[in-house]
C-alpha positions as a Markdown table, in Angstrom:
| # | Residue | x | y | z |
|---|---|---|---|---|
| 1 | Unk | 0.0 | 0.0 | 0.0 |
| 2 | Unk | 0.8 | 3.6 | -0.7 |
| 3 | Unk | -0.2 | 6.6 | 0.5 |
| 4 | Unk | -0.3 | 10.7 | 0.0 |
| 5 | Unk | -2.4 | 12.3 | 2.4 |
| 6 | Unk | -2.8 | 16.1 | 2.2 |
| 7 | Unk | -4.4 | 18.7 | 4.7 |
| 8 | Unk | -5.3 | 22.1 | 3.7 |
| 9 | Unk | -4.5 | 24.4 | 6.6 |
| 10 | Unk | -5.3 | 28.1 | 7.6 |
| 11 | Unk | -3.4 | 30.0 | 9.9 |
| 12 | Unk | -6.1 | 31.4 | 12.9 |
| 13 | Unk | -4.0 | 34.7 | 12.9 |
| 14 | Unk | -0.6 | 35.9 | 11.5 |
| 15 | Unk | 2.0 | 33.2 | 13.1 |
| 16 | Unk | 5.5 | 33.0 | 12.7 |
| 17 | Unk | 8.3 | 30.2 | 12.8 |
| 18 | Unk | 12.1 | 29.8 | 13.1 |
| 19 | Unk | 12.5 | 29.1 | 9.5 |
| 20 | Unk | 14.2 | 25.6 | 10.8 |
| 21 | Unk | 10.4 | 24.3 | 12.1 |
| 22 | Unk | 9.6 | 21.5 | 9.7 |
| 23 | Unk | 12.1 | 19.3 | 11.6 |
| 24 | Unk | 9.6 | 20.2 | 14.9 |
| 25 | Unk | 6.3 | 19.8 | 12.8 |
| 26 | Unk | 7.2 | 16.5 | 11.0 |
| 27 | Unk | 8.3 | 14.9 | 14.6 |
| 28 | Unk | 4.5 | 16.3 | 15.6 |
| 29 | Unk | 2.6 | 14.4 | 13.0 |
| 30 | Unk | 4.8 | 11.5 | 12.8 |
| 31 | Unk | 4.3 | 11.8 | 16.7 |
| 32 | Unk | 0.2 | 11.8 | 15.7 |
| 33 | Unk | 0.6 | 8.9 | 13.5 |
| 34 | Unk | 1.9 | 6.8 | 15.5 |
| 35 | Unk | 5.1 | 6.5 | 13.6 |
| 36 | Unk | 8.7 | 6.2 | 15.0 |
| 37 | Unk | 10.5 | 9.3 | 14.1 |
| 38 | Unk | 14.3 | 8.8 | 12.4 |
| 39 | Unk | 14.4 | 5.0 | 13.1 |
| 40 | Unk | 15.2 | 3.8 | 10.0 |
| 41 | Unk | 18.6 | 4.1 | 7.1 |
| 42 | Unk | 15.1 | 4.6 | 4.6 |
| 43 | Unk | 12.7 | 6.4 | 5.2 |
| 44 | Unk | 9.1 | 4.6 | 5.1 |
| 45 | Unk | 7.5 | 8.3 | 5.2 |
| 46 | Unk | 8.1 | 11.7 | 3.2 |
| 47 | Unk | 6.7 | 14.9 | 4.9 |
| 48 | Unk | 6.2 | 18.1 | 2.7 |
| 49 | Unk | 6.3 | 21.4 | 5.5 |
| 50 | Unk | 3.9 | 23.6 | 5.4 |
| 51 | Unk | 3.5 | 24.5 | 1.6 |
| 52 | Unk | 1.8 | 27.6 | 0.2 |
| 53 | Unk | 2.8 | 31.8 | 0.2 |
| 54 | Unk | 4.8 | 32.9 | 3.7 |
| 55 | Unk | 7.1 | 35.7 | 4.1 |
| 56 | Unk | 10.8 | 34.9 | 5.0 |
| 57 | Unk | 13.3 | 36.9 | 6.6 |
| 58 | Unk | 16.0 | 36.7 | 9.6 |
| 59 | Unk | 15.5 | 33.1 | 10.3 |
| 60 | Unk | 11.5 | 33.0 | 10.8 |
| 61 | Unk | 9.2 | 32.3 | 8.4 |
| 62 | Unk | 5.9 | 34.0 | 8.6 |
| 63 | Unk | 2.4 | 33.0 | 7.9 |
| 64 | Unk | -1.0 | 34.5 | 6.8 |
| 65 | Unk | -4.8 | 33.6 | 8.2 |
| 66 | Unk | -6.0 | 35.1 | 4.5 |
| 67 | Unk | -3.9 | 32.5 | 2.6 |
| 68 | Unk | -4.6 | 28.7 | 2.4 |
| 69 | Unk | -1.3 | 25.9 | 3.1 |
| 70 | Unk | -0.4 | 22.4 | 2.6 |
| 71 | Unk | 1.1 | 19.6 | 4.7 |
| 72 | Unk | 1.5 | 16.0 | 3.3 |
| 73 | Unk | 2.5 | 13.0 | 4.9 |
| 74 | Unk | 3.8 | 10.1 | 2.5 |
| 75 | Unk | 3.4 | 6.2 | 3.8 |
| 76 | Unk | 5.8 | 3.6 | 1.3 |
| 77 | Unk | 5.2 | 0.7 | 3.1 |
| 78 | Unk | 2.5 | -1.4 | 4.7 |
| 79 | Unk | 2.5 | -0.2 | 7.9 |
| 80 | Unk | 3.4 | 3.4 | 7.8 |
| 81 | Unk | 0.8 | 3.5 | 5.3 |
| 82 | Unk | -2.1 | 2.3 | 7.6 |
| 83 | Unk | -1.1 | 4.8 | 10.1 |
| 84 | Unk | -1.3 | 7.5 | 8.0 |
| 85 | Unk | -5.0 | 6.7 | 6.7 |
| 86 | Unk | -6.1 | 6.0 | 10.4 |
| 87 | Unk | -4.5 | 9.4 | 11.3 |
| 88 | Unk | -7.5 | 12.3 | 12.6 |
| 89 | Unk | -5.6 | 15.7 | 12.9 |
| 90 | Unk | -7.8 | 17.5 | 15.4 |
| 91 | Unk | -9.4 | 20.6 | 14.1 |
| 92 | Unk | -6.6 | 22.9 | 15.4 |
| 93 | Unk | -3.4 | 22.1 | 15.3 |
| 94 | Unk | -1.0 | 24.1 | 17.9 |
| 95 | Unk | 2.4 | 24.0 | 17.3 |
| 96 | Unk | 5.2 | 26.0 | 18.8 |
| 97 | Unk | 2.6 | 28.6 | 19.7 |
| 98 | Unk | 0.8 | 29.2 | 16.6 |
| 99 | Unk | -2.1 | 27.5 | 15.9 |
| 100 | Unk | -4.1 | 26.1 | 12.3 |
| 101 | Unk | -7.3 | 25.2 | 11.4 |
| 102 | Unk | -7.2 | 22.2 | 9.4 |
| 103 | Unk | -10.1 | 22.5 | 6.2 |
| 104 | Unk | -9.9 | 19.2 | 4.4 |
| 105 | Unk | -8.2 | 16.1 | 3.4 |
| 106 | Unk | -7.5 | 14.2 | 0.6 |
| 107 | Unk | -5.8 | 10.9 | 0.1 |
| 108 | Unk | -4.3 | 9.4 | -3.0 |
| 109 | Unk | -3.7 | 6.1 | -2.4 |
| 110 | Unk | -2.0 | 3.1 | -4.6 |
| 111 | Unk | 0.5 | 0.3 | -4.0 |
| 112 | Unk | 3.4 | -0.9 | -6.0 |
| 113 | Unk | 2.0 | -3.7 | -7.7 |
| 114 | Unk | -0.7 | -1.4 | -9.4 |
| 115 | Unk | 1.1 | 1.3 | -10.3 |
| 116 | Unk | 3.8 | -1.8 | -12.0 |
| 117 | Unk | 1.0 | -2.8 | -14.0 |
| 118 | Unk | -0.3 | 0.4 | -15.0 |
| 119 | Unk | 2.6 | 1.6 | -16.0 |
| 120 | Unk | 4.8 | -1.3 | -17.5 |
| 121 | Unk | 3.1 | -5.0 | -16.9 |
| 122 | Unk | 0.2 | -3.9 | -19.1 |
| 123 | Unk | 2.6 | -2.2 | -21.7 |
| 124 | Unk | 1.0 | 0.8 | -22.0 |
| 125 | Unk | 2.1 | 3.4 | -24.5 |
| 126 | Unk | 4.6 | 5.5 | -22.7 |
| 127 | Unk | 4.7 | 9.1 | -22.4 |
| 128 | Unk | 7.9 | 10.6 | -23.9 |
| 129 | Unk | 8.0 | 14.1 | -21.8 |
| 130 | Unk | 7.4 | 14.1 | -18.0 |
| 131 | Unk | 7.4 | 17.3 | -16.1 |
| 132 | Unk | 8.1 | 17.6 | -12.9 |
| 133 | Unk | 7.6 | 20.2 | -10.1 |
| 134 | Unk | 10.1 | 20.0 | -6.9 |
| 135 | Unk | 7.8 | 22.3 | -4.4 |
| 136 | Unk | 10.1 | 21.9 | -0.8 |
| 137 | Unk | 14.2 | 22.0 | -1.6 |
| 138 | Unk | 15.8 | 19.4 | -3.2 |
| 139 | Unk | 19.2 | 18.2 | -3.2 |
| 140 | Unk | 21.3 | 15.0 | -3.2 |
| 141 | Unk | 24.4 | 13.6 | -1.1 |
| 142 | Unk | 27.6 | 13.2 | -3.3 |
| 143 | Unk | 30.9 | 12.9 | -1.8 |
| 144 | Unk | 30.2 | 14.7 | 1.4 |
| 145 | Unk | 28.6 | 17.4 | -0.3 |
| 146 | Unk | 24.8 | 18.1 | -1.0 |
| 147 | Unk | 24.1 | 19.1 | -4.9 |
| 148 | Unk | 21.2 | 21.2 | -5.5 |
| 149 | Unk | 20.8 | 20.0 | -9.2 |
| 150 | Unk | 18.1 | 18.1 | -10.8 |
| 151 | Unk | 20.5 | 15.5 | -12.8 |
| 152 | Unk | 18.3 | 13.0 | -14.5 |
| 153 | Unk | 20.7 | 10.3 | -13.1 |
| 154 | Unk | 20.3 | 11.3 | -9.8 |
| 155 | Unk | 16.9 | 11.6 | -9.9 |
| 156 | Unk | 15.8 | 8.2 | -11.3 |
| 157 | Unk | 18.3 | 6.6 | -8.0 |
| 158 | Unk | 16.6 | 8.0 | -5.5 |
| 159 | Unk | 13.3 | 6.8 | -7.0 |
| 160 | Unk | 14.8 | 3.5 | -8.0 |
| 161 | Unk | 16.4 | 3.0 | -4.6 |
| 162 | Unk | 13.3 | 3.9 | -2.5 |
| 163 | Unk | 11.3 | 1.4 | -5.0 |
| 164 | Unk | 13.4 | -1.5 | -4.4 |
| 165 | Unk | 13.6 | -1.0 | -1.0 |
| 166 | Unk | 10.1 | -1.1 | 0.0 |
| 167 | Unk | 8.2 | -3.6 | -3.1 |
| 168 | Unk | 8.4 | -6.9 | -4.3 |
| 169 | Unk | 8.9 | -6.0 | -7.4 |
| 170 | Unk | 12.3 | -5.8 | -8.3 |
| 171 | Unk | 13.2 | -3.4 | -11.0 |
| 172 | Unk | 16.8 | -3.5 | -11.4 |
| 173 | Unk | 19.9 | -1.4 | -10.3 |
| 174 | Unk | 23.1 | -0.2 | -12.2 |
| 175 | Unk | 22.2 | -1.6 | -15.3 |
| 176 | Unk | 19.1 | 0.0 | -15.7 |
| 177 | Unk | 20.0 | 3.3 | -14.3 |
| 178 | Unk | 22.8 | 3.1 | -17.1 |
| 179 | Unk | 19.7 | 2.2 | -19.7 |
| 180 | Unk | 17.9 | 5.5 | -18.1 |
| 181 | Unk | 20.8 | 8.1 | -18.2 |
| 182 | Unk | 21.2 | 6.8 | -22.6 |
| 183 | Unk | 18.0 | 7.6 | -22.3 |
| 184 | Unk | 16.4 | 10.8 | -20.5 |
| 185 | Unk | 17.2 | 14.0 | -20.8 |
| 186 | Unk | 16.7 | 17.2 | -18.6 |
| 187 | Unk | 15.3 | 19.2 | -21.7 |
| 188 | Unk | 13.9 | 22.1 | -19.8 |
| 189 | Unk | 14.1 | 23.7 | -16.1 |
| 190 | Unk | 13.1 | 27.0 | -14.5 |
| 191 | Unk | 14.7 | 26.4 | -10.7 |
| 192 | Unk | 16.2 | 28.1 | -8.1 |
| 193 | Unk | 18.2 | 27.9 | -5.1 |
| 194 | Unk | 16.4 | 27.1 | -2.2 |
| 195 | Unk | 17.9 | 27.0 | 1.4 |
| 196 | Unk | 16.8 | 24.4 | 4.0 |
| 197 | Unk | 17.6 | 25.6 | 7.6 |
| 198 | Unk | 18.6 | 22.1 | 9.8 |
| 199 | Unk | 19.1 | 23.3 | 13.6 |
| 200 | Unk | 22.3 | 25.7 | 13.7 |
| 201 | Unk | 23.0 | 24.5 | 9.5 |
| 202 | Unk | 21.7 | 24.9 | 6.5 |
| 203 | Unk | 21.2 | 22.8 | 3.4 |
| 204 | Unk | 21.2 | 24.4 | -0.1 |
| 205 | Unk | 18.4 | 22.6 | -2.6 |
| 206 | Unk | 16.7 | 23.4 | -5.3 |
| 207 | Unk | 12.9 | 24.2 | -6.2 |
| 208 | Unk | 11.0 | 24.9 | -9.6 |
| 209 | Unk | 10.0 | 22.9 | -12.5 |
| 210 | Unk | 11.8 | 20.6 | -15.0 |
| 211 | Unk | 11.1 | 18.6 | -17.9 |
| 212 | Unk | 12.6 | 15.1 | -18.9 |
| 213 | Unk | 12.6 | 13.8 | -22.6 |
| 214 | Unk | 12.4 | 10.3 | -23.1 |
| 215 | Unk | 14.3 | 9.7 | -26.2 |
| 216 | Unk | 12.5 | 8.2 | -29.0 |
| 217 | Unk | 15.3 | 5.4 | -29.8 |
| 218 | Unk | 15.0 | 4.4 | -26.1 |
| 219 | Unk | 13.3 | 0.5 | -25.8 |
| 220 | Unk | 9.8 | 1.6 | -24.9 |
| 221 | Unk | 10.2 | -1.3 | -21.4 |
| 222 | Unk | 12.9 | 1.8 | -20.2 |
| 223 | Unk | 10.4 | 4.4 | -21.1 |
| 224 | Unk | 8.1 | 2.7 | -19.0 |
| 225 | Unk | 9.9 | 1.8 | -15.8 |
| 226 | Unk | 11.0 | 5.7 | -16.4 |
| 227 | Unk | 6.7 | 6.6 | -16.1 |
| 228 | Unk | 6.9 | 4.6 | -13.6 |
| 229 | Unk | 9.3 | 5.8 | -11.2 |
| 230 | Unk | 8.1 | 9.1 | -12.4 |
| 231 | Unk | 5.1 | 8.5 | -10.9 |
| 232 | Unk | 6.2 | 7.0 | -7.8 |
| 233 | Unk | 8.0 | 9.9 | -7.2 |
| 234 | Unk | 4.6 | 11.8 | -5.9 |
| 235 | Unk | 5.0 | 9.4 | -2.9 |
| 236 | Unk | 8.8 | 8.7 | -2.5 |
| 237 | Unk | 9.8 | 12.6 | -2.5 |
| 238 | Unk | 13.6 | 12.9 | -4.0 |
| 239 | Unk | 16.8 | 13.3 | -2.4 |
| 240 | Unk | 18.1 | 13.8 | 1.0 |
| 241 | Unk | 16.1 | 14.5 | 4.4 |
| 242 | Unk | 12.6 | 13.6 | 2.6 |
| 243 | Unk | 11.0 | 12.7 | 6.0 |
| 244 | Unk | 12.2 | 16.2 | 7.4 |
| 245 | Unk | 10.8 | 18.2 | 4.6 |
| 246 | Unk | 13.1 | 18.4 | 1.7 |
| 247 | Unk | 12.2 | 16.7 | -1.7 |
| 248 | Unk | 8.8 | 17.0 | -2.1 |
| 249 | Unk | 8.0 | 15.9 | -6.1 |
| 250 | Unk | 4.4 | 16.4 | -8.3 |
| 251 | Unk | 4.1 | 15.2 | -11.8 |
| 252 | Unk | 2.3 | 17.8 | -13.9 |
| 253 | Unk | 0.6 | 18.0 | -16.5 |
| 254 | Unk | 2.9 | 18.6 | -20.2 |
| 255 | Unk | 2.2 | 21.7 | -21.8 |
| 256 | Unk | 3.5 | 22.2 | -25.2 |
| 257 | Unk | 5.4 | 25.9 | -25.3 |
């Protein structure tokens, strides 16, 4: 089983933050779930922050009762999953002295073996251009150092490792991700640099939008596995520190410009 669950939120009166509170806020609702917090090498849950227009500046981050923000919760396997659909928020959350209304809910919810055969058992003709939008900072470990680039390569390992980690269904490792990089390019991007503030440190990630091309000589199987872990990535995240906050992923709709 997999699950997305998201809560619309509405601040009850101008409320601000150390800019370094999603650490505090995903302990809360992992706290609320019923989930063990930083207990495993893999995350089992991705957590989003509080999404939506704030105002940043001096190390808080401020928000407004006019505007309308997000929080998702991500549950990859069985059990983190069933916690998360039995979670009930109350109506008003309080959290380091602020306090939100929570509006609604919505759940998207799948599991590995149907999204495998919607996207590659039942050979489906695959979409060549997938764009993607990275909405909380994303980055990636590399030799001590934290890249805040989308790399196709890159991308496609997170979601690859995450996948094998947590199904049954095997995909593959090195060899496909060398089929992948022959095959996907980053064709377009508009992204920026976008800091993540971790206790007394921060890390540097990116946000914005990209788009991949799947090559047309590519076997259509990799351009499927590549929908496929596409997809997946609305529930893995990307990256580093995806149950903290960082890494949240949507797959959007292609527009021809």
């Amino acid at each position: 089983m997999l699950i997305c669950s998201t809560w619309t939120l509405k601040a009850v009166s101008k409320s601000t933050l150390p800019a370094s509170y999603r650490i505090a806020l995903s302990k809360f609702i992992h706290q609320q779930a019923g989930i063990e917090f930083g207990q495993d090498a893999t995350p089992r849950t991705t957590f989003s922050g509080l999404l939506g227009r704030a105002q940043r500046a001096d190390g808080f981050v401020t928000f407004y009762p006019e505007e309308r923000y997000q929080i998702s919760l991500s549950g990859l396997q069985a059990d983190s999953a069933k916690k998360i659909a039995a979670l009930a928020l109350p109506t008003t959350i309080e959290f380091l002295g602020t306090q939100f209304e929570v509006i609604t809910r919505e759940d998207q919810k799948t599991s590995y073996e149907a999204l495998y055969h919607q996207h590659v058992a039942d050979q489906p003709a695959p979409k060549r251009q997938l764009s993607l939008s990275f909405v909380s900072p994303t980055a990636f470990s590399q030799q001590r150092t934290y890249l805040p680039l989308p790399v196709p390569t890159l991308l496609f390992r997170s979601w690859l490792d995450r996948w094998n980690h947590f199904s049954t269904i095997y995909l593959g490792d090195k060899e496909l991700l060398t089929y992948i990089e022959q095959s996907v390019v980053l064709s377009r991007h508009r992204i920026q640099t976008s800091v993540f503030p971790i206790h007394n440190s921060t890390v540097n990630g990116f946000t914005g939008n990209i788009r991949l091309n799947i090559l047309q000589r590519s076997d259509p199987l990799i351009a499927q596995v590549t929908n496929l872990l596409a997809n997946y990535a609305q529930f893995s995240g990307t990256g580093i520190k995806t149950r903290l906050g960082m890494g949240k992923t949507v797959l959007t709709k292609f527009e021809r410009t």
